[in-house]
N, C-alpha and C positions, 0 to 999 in steps of 0.2 A: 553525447548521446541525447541529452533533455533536448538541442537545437536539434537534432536529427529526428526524434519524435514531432517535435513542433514545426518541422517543415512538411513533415509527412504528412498531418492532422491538418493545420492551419490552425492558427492560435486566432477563434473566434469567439463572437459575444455570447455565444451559449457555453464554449465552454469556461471561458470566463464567471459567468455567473452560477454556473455549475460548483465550479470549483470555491467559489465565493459563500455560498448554503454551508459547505463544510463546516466551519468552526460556529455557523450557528447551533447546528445540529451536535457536533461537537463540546458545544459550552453549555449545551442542556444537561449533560451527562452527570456532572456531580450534582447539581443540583436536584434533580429527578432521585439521585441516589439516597442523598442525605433526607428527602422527604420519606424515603422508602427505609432509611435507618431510623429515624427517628418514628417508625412505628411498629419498631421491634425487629423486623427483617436485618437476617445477617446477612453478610458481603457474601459469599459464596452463591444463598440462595438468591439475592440480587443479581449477583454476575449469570447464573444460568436460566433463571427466570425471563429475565430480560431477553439474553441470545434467544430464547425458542420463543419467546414472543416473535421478535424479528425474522426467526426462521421460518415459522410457520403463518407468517402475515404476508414474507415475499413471494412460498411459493403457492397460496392463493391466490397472489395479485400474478403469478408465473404465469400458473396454468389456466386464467381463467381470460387474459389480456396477452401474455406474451411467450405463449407454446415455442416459437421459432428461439427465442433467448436460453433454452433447456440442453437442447442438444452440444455436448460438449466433448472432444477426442482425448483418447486415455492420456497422452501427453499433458495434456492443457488441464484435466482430473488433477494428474498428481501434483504439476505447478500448483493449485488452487488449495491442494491437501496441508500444502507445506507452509504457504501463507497465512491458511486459516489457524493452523497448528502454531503457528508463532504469533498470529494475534489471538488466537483463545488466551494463550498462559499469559500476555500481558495483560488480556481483562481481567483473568483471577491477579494478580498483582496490584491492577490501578483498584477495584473496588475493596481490596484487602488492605490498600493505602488511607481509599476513602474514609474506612470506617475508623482510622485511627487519626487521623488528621482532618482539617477543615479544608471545606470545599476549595477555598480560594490559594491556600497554600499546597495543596494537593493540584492542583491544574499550572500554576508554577512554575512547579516542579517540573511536571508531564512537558513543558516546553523542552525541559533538556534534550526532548528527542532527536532535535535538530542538531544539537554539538554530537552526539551520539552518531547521526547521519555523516555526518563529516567524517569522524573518527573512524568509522568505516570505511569511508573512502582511501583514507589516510594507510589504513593496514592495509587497501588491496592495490597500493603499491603508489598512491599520491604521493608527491612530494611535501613536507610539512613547509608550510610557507609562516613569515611574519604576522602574515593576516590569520592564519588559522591557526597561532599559538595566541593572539591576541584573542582571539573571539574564543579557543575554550577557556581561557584565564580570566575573561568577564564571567563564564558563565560558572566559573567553580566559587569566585566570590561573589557571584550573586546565588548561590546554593549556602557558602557558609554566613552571606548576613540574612539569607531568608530562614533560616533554621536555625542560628543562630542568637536571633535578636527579637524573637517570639513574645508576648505580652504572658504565655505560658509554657511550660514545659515541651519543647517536641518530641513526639514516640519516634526514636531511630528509626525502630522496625520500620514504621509506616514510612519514613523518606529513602530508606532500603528499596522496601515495595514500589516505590512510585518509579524511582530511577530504572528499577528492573522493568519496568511498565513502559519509560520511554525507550528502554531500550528496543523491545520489544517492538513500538510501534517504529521506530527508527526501520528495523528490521523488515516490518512488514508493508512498510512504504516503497521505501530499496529495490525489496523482490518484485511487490508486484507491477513494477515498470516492465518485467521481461514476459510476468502470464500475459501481459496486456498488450503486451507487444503483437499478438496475431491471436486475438478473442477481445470479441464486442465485451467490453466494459458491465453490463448486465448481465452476464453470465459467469463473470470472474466473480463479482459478487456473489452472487446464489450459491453459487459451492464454496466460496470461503467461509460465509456466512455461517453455511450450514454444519460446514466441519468443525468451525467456533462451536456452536451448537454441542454438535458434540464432543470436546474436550472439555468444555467445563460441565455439561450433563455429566459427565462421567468423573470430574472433581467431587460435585457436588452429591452423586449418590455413594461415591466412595468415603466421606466423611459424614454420611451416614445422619446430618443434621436434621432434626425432627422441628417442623414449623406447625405452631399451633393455626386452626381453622382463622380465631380472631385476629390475628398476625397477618393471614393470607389475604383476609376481608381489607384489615386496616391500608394494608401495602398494595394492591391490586393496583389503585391508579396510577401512583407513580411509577409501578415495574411495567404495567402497562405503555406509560405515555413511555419512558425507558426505552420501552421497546422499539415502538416507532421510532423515535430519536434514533435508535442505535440503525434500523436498516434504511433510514434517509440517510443516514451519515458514512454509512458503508456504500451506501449508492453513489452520491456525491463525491467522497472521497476517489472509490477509484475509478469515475469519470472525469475528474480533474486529473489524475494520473493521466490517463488513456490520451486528454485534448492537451495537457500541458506539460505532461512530462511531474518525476516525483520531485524536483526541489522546486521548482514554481507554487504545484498544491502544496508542499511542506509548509510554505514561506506564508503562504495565504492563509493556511490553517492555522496558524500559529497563533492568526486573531481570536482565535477560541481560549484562550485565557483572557482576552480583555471582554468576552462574553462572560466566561465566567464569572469574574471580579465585579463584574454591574449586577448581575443575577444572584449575585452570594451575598451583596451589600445589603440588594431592597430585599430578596425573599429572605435569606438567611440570617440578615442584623450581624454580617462579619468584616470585621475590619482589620486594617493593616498599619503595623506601627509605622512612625515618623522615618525610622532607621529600618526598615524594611522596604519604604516608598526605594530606597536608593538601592536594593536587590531590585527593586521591579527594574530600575533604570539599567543597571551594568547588564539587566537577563535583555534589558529590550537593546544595550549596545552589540552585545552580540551579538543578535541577532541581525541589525542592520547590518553586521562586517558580511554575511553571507554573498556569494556573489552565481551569478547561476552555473559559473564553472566548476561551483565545488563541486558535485556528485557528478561530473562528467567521469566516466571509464577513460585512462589513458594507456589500459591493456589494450596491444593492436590485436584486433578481433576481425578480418576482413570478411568473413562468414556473415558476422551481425550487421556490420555495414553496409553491405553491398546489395545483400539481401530484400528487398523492400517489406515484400509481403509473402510470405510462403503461401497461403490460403489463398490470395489471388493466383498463384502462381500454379498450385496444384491444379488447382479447380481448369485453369486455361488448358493445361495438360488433358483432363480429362473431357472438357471438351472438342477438343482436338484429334483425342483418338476417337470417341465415339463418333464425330463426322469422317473422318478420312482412315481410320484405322481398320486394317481386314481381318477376316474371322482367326486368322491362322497367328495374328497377333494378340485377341482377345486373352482371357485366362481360361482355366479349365472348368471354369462354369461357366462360358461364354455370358456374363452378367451383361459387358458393355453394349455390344448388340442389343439387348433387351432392352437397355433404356431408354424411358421418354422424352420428352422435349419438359415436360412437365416434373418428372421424374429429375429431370439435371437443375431445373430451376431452385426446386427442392432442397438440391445438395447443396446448391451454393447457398440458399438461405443460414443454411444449417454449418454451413463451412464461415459464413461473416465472409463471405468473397465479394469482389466489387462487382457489376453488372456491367462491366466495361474492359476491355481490353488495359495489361498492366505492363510497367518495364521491369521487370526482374531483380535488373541490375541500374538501378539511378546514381548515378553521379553529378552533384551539381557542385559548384563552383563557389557555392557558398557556405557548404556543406560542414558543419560544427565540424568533423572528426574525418578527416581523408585517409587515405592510402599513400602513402609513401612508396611508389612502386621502385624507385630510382632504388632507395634503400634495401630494398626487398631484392631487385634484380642483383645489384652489389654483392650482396651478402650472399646469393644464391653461387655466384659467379664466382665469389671465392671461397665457397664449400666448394663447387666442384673441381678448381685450381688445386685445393689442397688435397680433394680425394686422387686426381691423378698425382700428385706429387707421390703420397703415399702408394700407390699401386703402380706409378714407376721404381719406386725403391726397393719396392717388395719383388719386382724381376729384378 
């Protein structure tokens, strides 16, 4: 499916470099935190402070630059409802990490997200290969010598927290290959965003924490910078999704702990033991075993396949009827008739449709994932062999 998106897109130098911003923006994140802890700010008020910074920074910059990126259909709503809901509860988790562990072993960690991503794959029906019990067994002893072999004590809790965090982000990588599958990338954001927003708003008023004025003064810049950070990295992220597909961004972003670790060194004064250096290593062997077929679906889905673009697709439809279609076909508000030439222009804006004529149905020959029709036809032929058996026996 990743080669089937990236034939669709074309894997080019914007979205390359798009996807390449990510773990910059990415590996600000504890850093900006632990500025924002170390002036009294607790994780909860960091995790929500931040999101509505982000929230209400994008959709100024929405409404005031990119009104056509708003309009969004109830379908593509509750995709983006359910993405945001799985990364809001991993940012209450990663900064509920942060505050008990240090930046650089806390980001880590968050790499697990990628074994996490596999292991998904794995349950919805992969086959478990040598390669992929090889790459989670680097990655569990590089979790027991990073935690392990500490110059101090590690808080469970906090390596608890962070794993739930990569799962989370594993999760919310995953899913949004499919809202993004037919919705411009800038609009996927904005309501994931916002629905973040609000699940940890509503963490964060529900534990009822009381922050003093001089706390809010102290902390303002880093929860601020925080914030931007967080809606360029949500930006970049799932336009990296959208142009490469989710295990390509995974793989890319994953350089956002080697940000981390430069950034935790000079700003933070944190360092890593000698028998730790060798967790970084087995976490980064792992990671090379990835290969871009791991998060490929090998459930035959000939619907998602075949399909290119439903939005292009609709939209041709209603172009079509409103040139050639007659009143006694319209609906019972006669709407289509009414419409403009200006008026259609519109909808497709608003639909992310192409300005161009589409194939519905593309089949290429290079195609990551086919159709097995031969098997398909087979199978069909002998369902139906055996229902006449059975319905000759039954006379």
């Amino acid at each position: 499916m990743q080669r089937f998106f990236a034939i669709r897109h074309g894997v080019t130098a914007q979205g390359v470099a798009i996807a390449l911003s990510t773990p910059i923006f990415l590996g600000m994140a504890p850093i900006f935190g632990k500025l924002a802890y170390a002036e009294g700010a607790d994780p909860f008020t960091v995790a929500a402070t931040r999101t509505i910074v982000a929230v209400v920074l994008l959709w100024m910059v929405y409404l005031i630059f990119f009104r056509k990126f708003i309009y969004i259909y109830p379908a593509g709503l509750l995709g983006c409802i359910v993405v945001g809901v799985v990364n809001g509860i991993g940012s209450l988790f990663y900064y509920g990490g942060l505050g008990l562990l240090d930046a650089s072993l806390v980001q880590l960690l968050n790499g697990m997200y990628l074994v996490f991503a596999v292991l998904m794959s794995a349950i919805g029906g992969e086959r478990i290969t040598w390669r992929m019990s090889a790459r989670v067994g680097l990655a569990l002893a590089a979790l027991v010598i990073l935690t392990g072999f500490h110059e101090k004590p590690v808080d469970w809790l906090g390596v608890g927290l962070m794993l739930g965090s990569a799962l989370m982000f594993a999760g919310t990588v995953s899913l949004s290959q499919y809202v993004l599958y037919e919705m411009p990338s800038p609009t996927a954001t904005l309501y994931i965003v916002s629905t973040m927003g609000i699940v940890v708003a509503m963490v964060w008023f529900a534990t009822g924490l009381e922050v003093s004025a001089a706390t809010v003064q102290a902390a303002a810049w880093p929860i601020l910078l925080l914030g931007v950070t967080t809606a360029a990295s949500r930006l970049s992220l799932f336009a990296g999704v959208k142009f490469l597909g989710s295990l390509q961004t995974s793989i890319l972003a994953i350089a956002e702990i080697g940000v981390a670790l430069v950034l935790a060194f000079f700003v933070l004064g944190e360092r890593l033991s000698a028998i730790q250096l060798l967790g970084v290593a087995a976490l980064g062997g792992s990671l090379l075993l990835v290969r871009v077929s791991d998060l490929r679906p090998h459930i035959l889905n000939p619907g998602a396949i075949l399909v290119e673009n439903l939005a292009n697709w609709q939209f041709q439809e209603i172009a079509f009827h409103r040139a050639f279609g007659t009143r006694d076909q319209d609906n019972a508000s006669e709407v289509m008739s009414t419409v403009t030439t200006q008026e259609l222009i519109a909808i497709r804006r608003m639909m992310g449709a192409a300005d161009k004529a589409t194939d519905p149905f593309p089949i290429w020959k290079n195609q990551a994932i086919s159709v097995n029709l031969k098997a398909l036809l087979d199978t069909a032929e002998t369902e139906a062999i055996k229902n006449t058996d059975v319905q000759a026996f039954g006379e």
